[in-house]
C-alpha positions in Angstrom: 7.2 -17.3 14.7 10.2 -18.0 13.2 13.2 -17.5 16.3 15.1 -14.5 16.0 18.4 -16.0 15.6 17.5 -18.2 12.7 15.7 -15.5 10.8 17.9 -14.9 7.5 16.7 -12.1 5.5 19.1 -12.1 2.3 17.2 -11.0 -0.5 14.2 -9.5 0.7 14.2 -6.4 -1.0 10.5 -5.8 -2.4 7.7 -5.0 0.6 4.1 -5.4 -1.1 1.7 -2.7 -1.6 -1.5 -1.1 -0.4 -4.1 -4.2 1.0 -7.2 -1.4 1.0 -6.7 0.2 -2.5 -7.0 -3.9 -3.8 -9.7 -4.8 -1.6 -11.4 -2.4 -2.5 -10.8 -2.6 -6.3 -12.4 -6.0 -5.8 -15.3 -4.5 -4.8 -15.3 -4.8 -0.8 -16.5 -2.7 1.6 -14.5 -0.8 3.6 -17.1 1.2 6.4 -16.7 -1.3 8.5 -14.4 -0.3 12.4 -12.4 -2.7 11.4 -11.5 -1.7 7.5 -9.7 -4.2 6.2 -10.0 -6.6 9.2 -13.6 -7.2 8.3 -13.1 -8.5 5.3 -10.7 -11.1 6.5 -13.0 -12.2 8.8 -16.1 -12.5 5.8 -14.1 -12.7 2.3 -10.9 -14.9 3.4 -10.4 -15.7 -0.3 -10.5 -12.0 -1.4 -7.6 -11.5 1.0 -5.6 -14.6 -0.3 -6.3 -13.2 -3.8 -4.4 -9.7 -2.8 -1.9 -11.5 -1.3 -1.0 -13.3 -4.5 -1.1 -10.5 -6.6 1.4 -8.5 -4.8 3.5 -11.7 -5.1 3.0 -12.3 -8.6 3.8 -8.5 -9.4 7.2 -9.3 -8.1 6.9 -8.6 -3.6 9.8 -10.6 -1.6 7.4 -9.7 1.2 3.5 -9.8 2.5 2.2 -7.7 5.1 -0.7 -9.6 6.8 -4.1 -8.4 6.9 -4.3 -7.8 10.8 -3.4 -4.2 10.7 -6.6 -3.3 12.1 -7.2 -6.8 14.5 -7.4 -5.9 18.0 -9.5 -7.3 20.7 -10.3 -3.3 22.0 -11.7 -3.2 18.0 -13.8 -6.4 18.1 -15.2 -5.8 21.4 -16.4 -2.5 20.1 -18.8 -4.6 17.4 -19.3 -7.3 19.9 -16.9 -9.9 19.2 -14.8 -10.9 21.8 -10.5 -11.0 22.3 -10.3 -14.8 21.5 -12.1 -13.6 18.0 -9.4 -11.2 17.4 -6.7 -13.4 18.4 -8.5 -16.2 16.0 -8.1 -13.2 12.9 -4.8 -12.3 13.8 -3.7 -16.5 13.4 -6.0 -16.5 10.3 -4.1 -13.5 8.6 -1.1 -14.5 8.6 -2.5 -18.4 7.9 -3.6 -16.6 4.2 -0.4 -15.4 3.9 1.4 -19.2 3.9 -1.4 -20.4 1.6 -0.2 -17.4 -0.5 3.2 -18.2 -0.3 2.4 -22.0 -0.8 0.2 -21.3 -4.1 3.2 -19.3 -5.1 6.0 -21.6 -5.1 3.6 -24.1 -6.7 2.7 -22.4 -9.5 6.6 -21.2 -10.2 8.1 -25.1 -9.7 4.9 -26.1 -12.3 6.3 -23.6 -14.2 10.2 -24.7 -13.9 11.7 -21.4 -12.0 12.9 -21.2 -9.0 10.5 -19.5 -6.6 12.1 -16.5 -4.6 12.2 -16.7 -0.8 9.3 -15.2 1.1 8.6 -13.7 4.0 5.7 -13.3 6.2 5.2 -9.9 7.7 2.7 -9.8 10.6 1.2 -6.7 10.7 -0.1 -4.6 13.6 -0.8 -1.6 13.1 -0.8 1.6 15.6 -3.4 2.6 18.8 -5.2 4.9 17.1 -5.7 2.6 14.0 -8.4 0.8 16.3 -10.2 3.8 17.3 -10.6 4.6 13.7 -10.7 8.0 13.5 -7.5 9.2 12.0 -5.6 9.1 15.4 -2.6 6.7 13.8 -1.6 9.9 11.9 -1.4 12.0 15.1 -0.8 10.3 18.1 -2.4 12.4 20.3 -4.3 10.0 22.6 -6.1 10.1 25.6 -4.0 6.7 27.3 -1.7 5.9 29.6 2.0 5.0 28.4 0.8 0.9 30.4 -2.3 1.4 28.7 -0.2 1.8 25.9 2.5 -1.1 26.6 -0.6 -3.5 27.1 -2.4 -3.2 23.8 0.4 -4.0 21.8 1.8 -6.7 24.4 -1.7 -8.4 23.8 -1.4 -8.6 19.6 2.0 -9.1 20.0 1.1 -12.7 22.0 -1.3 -13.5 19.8 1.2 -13.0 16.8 3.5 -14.6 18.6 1.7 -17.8 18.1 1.7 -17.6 14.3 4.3 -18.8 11.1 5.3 -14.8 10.6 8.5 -14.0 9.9 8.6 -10.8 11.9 6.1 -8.4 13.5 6.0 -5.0 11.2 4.4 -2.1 13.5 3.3 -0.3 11.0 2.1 3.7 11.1 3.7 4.3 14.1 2.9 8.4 15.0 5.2 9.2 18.0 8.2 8.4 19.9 5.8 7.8 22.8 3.9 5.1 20.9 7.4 3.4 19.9 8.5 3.5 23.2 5.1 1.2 24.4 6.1 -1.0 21.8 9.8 -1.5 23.0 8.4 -2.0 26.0 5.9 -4.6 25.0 8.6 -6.1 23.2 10.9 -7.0 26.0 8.8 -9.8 27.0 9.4 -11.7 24.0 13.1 -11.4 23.2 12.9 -14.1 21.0 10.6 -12.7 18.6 12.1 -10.1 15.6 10.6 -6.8 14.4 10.6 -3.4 13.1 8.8 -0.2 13.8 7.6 2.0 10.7 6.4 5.6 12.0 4.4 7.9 9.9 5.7 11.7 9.3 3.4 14.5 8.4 7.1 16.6 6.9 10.4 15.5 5.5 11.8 15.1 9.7 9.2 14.9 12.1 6.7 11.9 12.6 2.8 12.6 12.2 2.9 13.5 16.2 5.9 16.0 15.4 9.3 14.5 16.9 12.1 14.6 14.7 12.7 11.3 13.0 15.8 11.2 14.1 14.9 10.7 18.1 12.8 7.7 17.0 15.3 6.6 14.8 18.2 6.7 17.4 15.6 4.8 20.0 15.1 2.1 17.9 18.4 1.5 17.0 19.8 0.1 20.0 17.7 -2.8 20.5 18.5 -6.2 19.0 15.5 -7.7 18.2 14.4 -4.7 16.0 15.7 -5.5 12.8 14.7 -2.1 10.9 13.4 1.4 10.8 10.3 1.9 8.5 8.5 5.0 6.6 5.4 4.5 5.8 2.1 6.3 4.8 3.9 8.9 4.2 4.0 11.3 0.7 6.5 10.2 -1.6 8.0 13.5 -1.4 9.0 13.3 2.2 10.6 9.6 1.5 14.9 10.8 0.2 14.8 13.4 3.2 13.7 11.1 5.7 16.1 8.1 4.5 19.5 10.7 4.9 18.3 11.9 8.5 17.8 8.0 9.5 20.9 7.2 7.5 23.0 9.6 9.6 21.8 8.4 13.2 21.2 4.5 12.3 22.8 1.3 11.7 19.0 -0.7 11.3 17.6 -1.9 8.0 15.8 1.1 6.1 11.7 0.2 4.6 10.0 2.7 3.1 6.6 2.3 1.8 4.9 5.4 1.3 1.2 6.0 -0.5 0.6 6.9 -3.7 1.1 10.7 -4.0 -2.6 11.5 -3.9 -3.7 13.6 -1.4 -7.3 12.3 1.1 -9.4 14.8 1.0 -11.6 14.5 4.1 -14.7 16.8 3.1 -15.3 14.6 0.5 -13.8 11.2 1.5 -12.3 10.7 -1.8 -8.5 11.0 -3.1 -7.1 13.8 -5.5 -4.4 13.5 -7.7 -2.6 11.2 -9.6 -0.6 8.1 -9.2 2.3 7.1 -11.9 3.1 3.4 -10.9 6.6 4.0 -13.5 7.0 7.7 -11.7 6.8 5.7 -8.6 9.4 3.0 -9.4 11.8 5.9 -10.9 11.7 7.4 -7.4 12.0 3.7 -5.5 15.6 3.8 -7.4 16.7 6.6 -5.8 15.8 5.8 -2.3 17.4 2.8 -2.6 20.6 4.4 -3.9 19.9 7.1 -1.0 20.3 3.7 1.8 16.8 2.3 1.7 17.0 -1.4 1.8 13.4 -2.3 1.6 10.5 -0.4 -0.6 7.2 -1.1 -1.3 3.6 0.7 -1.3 1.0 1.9 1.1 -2.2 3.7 0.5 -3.4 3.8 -3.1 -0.6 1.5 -4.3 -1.5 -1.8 -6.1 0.4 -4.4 -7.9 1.7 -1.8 -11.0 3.5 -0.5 -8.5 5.0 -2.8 -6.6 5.8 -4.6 -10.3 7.6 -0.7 -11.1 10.1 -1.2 -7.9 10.9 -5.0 -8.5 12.0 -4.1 -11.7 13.8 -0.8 -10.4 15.3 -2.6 -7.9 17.0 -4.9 -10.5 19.0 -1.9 -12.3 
């Protein structure tokens, strides 16, 4: 990864947008345990082809596909942990042939390609026990139980061209806390933690944001705070109450707006990629320093904030 101390981050502004909604747009199967890690294990190309869509639409920034990738969730469909260690390399390995195919195609073109960054993602606990625990946090592990899953991606990630690590949908101030720890064992290595809140103050496990902001901020190597898969409406709230307790980097990627509605697995509501970008101006204004999409968003919208972003 690249070394914390030579990791410049001037101009990354635009985070992409949902990997799921696309994947799924492209007609992939998401039943799978490990969502969206399965089809970076049997449809590389449909990944890659994501990836430079979000890039295309305007993104200074890819999250990898690994959000999902742990050896706890391969063992489960009888893979082993070098497997998921081989995915988690392999994700972000899309990502640079993204980024290469990018700058390519813009220098063919004669621009000059943007920087961009590589984002490895790993997502929270309960994303591998997929059943909706990464909005809760209310698991049945120890905090070393804890400190040793993510210590165990994080080595494998550590291994990797990413940019950063993004822990992404982050439930509780316990969870963070495991991460810190697991972190301190590679103090070379630069990342953020993005929690997801169920209100306009308290994460999705019910601590107000502002504890888990004020715990992040100390340490060095975390290089922002992040909102994500979160409602929209929740988003300018959350930004002043991390504002007022942190010095860090702000990301906020939210979903859509729709609502999951889990008697009938299916989404409700509407999603106005233009609405979306309208709003991405104002939490910028509001101290947000990197936006972007999470469930349900898709290139429109990511397109809607790069363009926001440049009024």
């Amino acid at each position: 990864m690249t070394p914390f101390d030579e990791l410049d981050l001037a101009g990354l502004r635009v985070i992409d947008g949902g990997l799921a909604t696309e994947l799924e747009r492209a007609g992939c199967d998401l039943a799978s345990p490990l969502w969206s890690g399965e089809v970076l294990r049997a449809h590389p190309e449909k990944v890659l082809a994501v990836h430079r869509s979000y890039l295309d639409a305007g993104a200074d920034c890819l999250l990898t596909a690994s959000y999902q990738v742990s050896a706890m969730g391969f063992r489960e469909i009888g893979l082993n942990g070098d497997e998921a260690r081989a995915a988690i390399q392999q994700s972000v390995a899309l990502g640079e042939e993204a980024r290469r195919e990018y700058m390519q195609a813009e220098l063919a073109a004669g621009r000059e390609p943007r920087p961009i960054w590589i984002a490895g993602s790993l997502g929270a606990y309960g994303a591998a026990l997929h059943n909706g625990a990464e909005f809760h946090g209310r698991y049945n592990v120890s905090h070393s139980e804890l400190v040793a899953f993510h210590a165990e991606r994080i080595l494998a990630m550590r291994e990797t061209a990413a940019d950063f690590v993004a822990f992404e949908t982050i439930p509780s101030l316990a969870e963070a806390e495991a991460i810190l720890e697991s972190l301190e064992r590679f103090p070379d290595l630069a990342a953020y933690i993005s929690f997801t809140c169920r209100d306009d103050g308290h994460t999705g496990h019910g601590e107000p944001i502002e504890e888990c902001a004020r715990l992040v901020d100390t340490p060095r190597q975390i290089i922002a705070i992040g909102i994500n898969c979160t409602a929209p409406r929740y988003i300018l709230p959350l930004i002043h109450r991390i504002r007022a307790v942190s010095t860090k980097r702000i990301a906020v990627y939210p979903n859509s707006g729709e609502d999951w509605v889990a008697e009938t697995r299916s989404w409700a509501g509407a999603s106005d990629p233009q609405s979306f970008g309208a709003l991405a101006e104002t939490w910028r204004r509001a101290g947000a320093d990197w936006i972007g999409g999470c469930c349900r968003t898709g290139p429109e919208h990511i397109r809607a904030i790069e363009q926001a972003s440049k009024s």
